[in-house]
N, C-alpha and C positions, 0 to 999 in steps of 0.2 A: 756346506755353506761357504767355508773359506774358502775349496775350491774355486768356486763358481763367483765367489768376489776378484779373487786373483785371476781369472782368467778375462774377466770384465776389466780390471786394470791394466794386463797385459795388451788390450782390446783397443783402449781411450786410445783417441786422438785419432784413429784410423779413417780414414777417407777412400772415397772412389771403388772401385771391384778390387775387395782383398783377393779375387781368385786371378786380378793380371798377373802378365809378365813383371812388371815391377817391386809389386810387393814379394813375392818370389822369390826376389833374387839375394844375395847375400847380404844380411848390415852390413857387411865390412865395404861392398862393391857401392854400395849408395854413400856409404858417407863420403868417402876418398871421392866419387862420383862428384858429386853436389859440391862438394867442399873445394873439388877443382873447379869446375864450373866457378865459384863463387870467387876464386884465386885469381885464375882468369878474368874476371870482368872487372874485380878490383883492382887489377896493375894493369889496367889497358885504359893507355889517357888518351885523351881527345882524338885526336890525330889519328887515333888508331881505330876509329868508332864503327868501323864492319866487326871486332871481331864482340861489339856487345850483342851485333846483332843475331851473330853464331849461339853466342850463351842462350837469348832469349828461342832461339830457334828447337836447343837443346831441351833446356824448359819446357819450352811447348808441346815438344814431343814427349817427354817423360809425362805432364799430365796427360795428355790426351793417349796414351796408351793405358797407364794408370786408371782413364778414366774420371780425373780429380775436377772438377768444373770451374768455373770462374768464382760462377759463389761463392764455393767453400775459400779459392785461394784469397776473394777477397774479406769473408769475412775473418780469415785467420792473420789477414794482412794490416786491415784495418786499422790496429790499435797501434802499430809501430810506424807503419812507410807514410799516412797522409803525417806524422809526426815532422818526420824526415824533410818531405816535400813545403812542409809548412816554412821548415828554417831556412832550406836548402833556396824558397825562392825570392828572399833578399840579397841573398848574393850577388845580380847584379847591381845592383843599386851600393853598395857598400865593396866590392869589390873591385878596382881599379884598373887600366892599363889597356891599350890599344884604342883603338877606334870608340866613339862614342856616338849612341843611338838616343835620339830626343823623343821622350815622351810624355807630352803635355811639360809639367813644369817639373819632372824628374827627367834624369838622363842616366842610360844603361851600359854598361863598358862591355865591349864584346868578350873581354877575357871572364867577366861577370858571367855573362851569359856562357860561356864556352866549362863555366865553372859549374853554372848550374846545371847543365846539361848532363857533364858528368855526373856529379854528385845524384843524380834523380837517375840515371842509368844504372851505377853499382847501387847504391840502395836499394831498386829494385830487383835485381837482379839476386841479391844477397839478400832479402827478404823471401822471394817465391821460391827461391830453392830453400831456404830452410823449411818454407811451408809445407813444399814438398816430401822434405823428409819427413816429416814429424806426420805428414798424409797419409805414406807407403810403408813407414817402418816405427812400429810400434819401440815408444821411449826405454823400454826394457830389454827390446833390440840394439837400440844404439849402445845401449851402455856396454850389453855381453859385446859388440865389436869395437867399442873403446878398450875397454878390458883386453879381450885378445890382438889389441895393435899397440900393447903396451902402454899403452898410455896412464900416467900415476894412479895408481890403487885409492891414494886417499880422493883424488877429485871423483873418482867413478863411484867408491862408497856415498860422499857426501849428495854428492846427485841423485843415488839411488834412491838413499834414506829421505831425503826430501821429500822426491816425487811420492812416493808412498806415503809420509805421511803427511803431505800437502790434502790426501781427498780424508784422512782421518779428523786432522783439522777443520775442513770443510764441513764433514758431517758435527764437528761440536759446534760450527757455529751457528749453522740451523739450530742445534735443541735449545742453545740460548737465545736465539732470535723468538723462537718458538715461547718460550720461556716468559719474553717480555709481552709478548700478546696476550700469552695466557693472564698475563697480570696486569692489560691494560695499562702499558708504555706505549704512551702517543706523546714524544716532546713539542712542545709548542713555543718551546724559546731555548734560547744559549743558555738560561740556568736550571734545563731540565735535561742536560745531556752528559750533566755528569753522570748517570749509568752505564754512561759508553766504556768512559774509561775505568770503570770498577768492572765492565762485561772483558775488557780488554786484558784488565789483570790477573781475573780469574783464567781466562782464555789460556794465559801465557803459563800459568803457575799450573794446569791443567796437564798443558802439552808437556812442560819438563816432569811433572811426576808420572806421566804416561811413558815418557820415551826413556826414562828409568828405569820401568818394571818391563818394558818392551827388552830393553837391553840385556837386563838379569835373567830374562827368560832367553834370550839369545846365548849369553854364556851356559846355561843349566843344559842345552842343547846342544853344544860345542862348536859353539861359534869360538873363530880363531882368525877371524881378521877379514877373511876371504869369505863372498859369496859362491855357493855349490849349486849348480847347475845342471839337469838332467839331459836337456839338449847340446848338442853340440854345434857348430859352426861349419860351412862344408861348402870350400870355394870350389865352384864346377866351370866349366864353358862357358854357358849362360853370362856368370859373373867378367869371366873373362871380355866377353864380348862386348858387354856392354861397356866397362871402360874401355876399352877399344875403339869402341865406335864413337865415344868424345873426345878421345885421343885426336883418331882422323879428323876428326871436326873442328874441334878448335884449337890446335897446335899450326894448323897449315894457315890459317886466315891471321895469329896472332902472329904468326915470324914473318908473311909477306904487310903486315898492317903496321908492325915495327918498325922495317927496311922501308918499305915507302913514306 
């Protein structure tokens, strides 16, 4: 049973044909991957706006080799980027300097508009790539290649620990949602919702006596600070090439897009 739960969590999140070339390939080569991509599209201003079009072109091909669809990337996008685009499209209006465009009884400043354009480029661009990641390379991937690029021990624990018991959380708040049905909780005004916050205290007081005895049983089993892993990591070709091939891609469009 706890196998078969850990291997379903190891699983979440995964999108498109886990049997591509992408998922495949190294965590370490996706994150450094994506994370350049994402570096790249955020220091590239206006002026320089072929080389977003490289990042998106890069994207493109990573899903569609992937296999990861528009759906999924938009339903995984959804809750964060029309966020972004919502703020990002007063900018002209509230943003000032150069030439100004009249529309009806507002007027648009084209630095406005040259703001918004960026702004709604990296964002997107910095939102489908992480989609992407989170698509191709299962979250307990990321962490074992944060883990081995050094990256601080305690942020990769706190993450871990989270994410794990993010779905244990999830399952107590169904049995107490469950709970209140079975007892006919149907609030019908603001002074029937104080069981919320008595569901929310128990909720909390729940999780810390749980992640308590979770813990003592981690010490009883010699926990020492570090997560133990029976897989190992194993950069080949493959990985190689692949940052390779966005190397060539967008290194050459961002140094002639800079100089021009």
């Amino acid at each position: 049973m706890s196998f078969g739960c850990n291997h379903a969590i190891d699983l979440t999140g995964l999108a498109g044909n886990t049997a591509s070339p992408i998922h495949k390939l190294d965590p370490r080569a996706k994150v450094v991957g994506i994370i350049g991509i994402t570096i790249v599209g955020v220091s590239t201003p206006f002026t320089a706006w072929p080389t977003w079009l490289a990042c998106a072109a890069a994207l493109v091909t990573i899903a569609i080799v992937a296999r990861v669809g528009p759906g999924t990337i938009w339903r995984r996008s959804r809750l964060i980027l029309p966020l972004i685009l919502f703020v990002a499209v007063f900018l002209p209006f509230v943003r000032k300097g150069g030439e100004t465009v009249a529309l009806g009884p507002l007027s648009l400043s084209v630095v406005g508009l040259q703001t918004f354009a960026a702004v709604s480029a990296k964002a997107t661009i910095g939102v489908v790539g992480a989609v992407l990641l989170g698509a191709t390379t299962s979250f307990p991937a990321v962490l074992h290649a944060l883990e081995s690029m050094r990256v601080p021990k305690l942020f990769v624990l706190i993450a871990a620990f989270a994410y794990r018991y993010l779905f244990v959380i999830a399952e107590e708040v169904q049995r107490m949602r469950a709970a209140l049905a079975s007892r006919a909780y149907a609030p019908r005004n603001a002074l029937h919702a104080g069981a919320i916050g008595r569901v929310a205290s128990a909720l909390f007081l729940r999780t810390y006596a749980r992640g308590e005895r979770v813990y003592l049983a981690m010490l009883s089993r010699g926990y020492s600070g570090s997560m133990r892993r029976l897989d190992t990591l194993a950069f080949d070709r493959h990985d190689a090439g692949f940052l390779v091939a966005l190397v060539l891609l967008l290194l050459p469009i961002r140094i002639v897009s800079a100089v021009a």
